[in-house]
N, C-alpha and C positions, 0 to 999 in steps of 0.2 A: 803089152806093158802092164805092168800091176801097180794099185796104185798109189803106191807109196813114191813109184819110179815117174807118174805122169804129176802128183803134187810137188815134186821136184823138180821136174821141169817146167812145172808153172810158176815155182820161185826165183828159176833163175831167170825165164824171162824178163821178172819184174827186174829183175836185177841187170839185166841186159838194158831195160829203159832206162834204170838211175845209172849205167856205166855210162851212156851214151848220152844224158844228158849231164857229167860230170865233163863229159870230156868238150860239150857243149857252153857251159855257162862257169869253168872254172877262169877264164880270161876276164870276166865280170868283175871278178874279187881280187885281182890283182893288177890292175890296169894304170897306178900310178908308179908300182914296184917295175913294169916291164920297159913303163915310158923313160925311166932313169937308166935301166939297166942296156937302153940301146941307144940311149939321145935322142929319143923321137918325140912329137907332140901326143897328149891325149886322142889327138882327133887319128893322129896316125896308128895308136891301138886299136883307136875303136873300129879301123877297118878289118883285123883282125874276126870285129862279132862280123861286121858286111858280108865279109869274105865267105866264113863258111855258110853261111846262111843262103846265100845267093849260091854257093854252088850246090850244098844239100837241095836246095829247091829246085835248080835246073836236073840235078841227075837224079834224083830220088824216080822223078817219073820218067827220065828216059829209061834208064835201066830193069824199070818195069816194064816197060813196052817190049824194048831190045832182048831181052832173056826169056821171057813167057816159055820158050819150050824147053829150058835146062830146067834139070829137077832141084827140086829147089835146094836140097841137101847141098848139093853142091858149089849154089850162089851161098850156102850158108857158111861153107867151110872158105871159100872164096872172096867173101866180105868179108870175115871175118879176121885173116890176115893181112888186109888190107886196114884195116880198121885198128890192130893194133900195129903195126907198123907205121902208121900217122901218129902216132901216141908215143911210138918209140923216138920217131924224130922231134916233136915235141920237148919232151924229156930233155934230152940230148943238146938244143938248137942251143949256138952260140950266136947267132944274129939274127937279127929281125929277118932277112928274105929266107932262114931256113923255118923259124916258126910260121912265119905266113904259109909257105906252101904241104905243112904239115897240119895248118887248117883247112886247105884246100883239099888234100886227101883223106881228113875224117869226116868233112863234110860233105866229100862226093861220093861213100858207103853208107853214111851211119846212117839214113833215111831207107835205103832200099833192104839195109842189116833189120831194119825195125820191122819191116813191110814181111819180109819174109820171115822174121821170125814170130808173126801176130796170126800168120796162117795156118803154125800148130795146133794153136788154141781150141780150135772147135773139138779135134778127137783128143786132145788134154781132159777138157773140160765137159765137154759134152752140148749138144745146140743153146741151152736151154740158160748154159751161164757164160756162152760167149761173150756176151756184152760186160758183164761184170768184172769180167776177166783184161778183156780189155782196155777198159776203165781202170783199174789196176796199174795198167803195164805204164799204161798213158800218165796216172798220177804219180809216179815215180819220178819223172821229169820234175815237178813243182820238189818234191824230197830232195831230189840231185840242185836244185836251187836253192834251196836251202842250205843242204852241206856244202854245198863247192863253192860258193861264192862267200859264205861265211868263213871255212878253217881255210882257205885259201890263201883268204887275207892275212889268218893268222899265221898260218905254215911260212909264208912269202916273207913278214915282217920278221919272225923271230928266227929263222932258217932260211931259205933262199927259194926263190917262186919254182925253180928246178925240183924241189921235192913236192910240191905241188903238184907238179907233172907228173913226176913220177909216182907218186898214189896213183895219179889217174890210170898212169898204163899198166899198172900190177893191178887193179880191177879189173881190167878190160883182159888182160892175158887171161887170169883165171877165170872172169866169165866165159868168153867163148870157147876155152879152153872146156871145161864142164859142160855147154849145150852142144859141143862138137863129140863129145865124147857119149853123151848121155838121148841125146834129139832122136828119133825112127829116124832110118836113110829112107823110106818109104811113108806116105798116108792116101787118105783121100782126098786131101784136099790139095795134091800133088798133081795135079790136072795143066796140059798145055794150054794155051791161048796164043791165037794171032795180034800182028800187030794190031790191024783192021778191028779186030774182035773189042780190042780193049779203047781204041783209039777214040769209036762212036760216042763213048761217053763223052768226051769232049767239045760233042756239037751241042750239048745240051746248054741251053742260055741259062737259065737256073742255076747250072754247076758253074757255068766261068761268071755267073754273080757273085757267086757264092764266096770263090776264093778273091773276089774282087775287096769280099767285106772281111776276109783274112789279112789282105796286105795292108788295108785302113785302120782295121782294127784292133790289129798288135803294133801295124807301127805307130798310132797315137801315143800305147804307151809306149816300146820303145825310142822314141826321140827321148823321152827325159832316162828312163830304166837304164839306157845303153849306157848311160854315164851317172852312173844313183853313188858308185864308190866315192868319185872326185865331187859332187853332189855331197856328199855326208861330211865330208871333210873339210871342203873348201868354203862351203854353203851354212851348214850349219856347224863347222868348226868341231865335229867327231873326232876323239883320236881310235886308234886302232883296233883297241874293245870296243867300244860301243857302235862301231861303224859293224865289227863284224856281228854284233849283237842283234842291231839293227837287221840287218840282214836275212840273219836266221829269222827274225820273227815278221821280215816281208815276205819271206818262204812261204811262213806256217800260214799268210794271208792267201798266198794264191793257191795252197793244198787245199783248203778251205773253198779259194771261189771253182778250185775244179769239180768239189763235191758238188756247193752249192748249182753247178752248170748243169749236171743230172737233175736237179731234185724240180728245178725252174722247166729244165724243157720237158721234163714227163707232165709238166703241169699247163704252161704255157707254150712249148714249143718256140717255133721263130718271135715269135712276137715279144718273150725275153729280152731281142736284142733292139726292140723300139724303145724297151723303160732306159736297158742297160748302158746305152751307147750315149744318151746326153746327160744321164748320169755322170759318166764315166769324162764327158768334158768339163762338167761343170767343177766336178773334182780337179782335173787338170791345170783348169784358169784359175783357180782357186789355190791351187801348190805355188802359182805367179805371183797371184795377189798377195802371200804370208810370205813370200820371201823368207829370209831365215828365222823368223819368230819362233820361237820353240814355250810350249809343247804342239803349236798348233801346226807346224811343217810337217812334225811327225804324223800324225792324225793323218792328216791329209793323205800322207805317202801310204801309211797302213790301210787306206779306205781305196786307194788307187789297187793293190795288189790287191784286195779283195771283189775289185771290179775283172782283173788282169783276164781270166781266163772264161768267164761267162758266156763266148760267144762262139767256146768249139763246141763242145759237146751239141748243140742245136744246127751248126753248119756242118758237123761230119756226119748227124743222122738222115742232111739232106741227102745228101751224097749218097751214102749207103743205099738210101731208098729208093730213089733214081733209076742205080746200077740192080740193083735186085729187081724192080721192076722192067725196068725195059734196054739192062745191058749184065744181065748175067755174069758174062766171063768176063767182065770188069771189074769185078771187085778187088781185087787186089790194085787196081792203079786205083780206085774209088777210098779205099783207106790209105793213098800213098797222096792221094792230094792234101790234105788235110797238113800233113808235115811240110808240106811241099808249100803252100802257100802262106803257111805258118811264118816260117822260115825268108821268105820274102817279104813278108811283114817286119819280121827281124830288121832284115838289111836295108830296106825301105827306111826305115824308122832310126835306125841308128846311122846313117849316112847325113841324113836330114838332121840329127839332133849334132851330129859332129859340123857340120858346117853353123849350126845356131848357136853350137859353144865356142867355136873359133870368131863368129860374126859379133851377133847382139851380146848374145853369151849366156849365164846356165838359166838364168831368171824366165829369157825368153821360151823355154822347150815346153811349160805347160803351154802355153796361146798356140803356138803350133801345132802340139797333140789335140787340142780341143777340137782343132777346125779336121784334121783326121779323125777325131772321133767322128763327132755330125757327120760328114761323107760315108763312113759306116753305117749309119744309123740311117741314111738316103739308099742307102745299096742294098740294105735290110729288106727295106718293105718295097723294093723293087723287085727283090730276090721270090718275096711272099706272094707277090701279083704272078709272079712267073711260073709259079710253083702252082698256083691254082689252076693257070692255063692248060699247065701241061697235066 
């Protein structure tokens, strides 16, 4: 490949991360337009983020496991009409149970669509800037939060949440469409594994800490996050600009704490997530305490997304290090847990904040996030004692 054709297809990977988390967190930014437009409750949307999250994280890693000896080209071209064809139905749905299980089908590819297409990278890029690269793909997801949940709202309010959608799946066709047409059907890093092979990583106590302190510590923020649209509006009384305004500039916080998560763990490592984690409650119980006082709700929301993301980049390098040391041909489910436990954090966290907005109601989601946080922040330096063991 020459390399104007491998810097290509390291842009569209990136671009393959922001399709994928457009088609991910555009439900975020339209969650009061969808609740009208079927009769449903808030809490009954926000199963919609549950849903796919919970199944992204159940199939991300079986389908690693399950597939290890198809080449991967072929899981590529194969998730990938799978992947828009969820999009397509999306688009399309006229009733809540068809967009539900058009969640269910982009979130049981778009994780293993990631996994497999992150294992280019190394003969794209070369050893030496895999990391960078992948750090890239990954921070395109915070971009995709930003765009999607902001023009979402707009598109939704001033056009119909149907063209929302449909952006989404005219990305998603031309992306894969372009890594299908442009990707080697051949690499090195196109290598079989058994189930067996990959599955050992699993026994490691370290790694199922690990993603212990993924589910704690994305769902603290998601309980209040899963619902921040009806939160800006109802809570601090936003109308339609300034909610999606808002938005975009809680994006630009957590593109921000993904940088910030490199720059802390090459410095600090695990030990980031002992300052990060009761930081990150005290801000919580603190979003409680101001209730809707403005400008100080804001602040607080803006300091929460700049905590948001702190504690992947230190738990995926666990991982990785693990599997390179003492499980090899794992590495590909070793960068598929990460999404995988992420993502159950998601749906952890938004299940919990939808039963705290139907119960006590939106005031209560920081105190509950807090006490998620702290549990993270116990799982942390349990994770750290384990790590030293092994």
């Amino acid at each position: 490949m020459s390399p104007r054709r491998k810097a290509l297809c390291v842009g569209l990977l990136v671009l393959l991360g922001f399709s994928l988390g457009c088609s991910e967190f555009v439900v975020i930014g339209i969650e009061p337009e969808l609740a009208a437009a079927f009769g449903v409750s808030l809490a009954r949307v926000g199963e919609l983020i549950s849903v796919f999250a919970l199944t992204y994280a159940v199939a991300t890693p079986l389908l690693a496991l399950s597939t290890g000896r198809f080449r991967r080209f072929q899981l590529l071209v194969a998730y990938s009409v799978l992947f828009c064809l969820g999009n397509l139905v999306a688009a399309v749905a006229t009733g809540f149970s068809a967009l539900f299980v058009s969640r269910v089908l982009i979130g049981g590819v778009s994780g293993a669509l990631l996994a497999v297409g992150v294992t280019y990278l190394p003969e794209l890029v070369g050893p030496k800037r895999v990391s960078i690269a992948i750090s890239v793909v990954y921070a395109a997801f915070s971009v995709a939060m930003v765009i999607s949940t902001s023009l979402a709202k707009i598109v939704a309010d001033t056009l119909d949440w149907h063209v929302a959608m449909a952006v989404t799946l005219a990305m998603a066709v031309v992306t894969c469409a372009l890594l299908v047409a442009l990707l080697p059907r051949q690499g090195a890093t196109d290598e079989p594994a058994t189930v067996r092979e990959q599955a050992a990583l699993l026994t490691e106590p370290a790694v199922l800490c690990g993603m212990a302190i993924f589910v704690f510590g994305v769902g603290s923020i998601y309980v209040f996050y899963g619902y921040i649209t009806p939160y800006l509006e109802q809570v601090l009384g936003m109308d339609t600009a300034a909610a999606s305004a808002t938005l975009m500039v809680y994006g630009l916080m957590t593109l921000v704490s993904n940088l910030a998560a490199g720059w802390l763990d090459a410095r600090f490592g695990m030990c980031t997530l002992l300052v990060a984690f009761p930081v990150q409650a005290a801000l919580l119980v603190l979003l409680s305490l101001v209730g809707s006082a403005m400008p100080a709700a804001l602040v607080v929301v803006m300091a929460i997304g700049l905590s948001m993301y702190l504690l992947s980049v230190p738990v995926i390098g666990l991982f990785m290090k693990i599997a390179a040391v003492r499980h090899p041909k794992a590495l590909t489910l070793a960068s598929s847990l990460e999404p995988m436990a992420f993502n159950v954090g998601i749906a952890f966290g938004a299940a919990v904040g939808g039963a705290v907005v139907m119960g006590p109601g939106m005031g209560a989601t920081g105190y509950v996030g807090a006490v998620f946080s702290l549990a993270a922040c116990g799982l942390a330096a349990l994770t750290m004692r384990l790590g030293r063991r092994g």
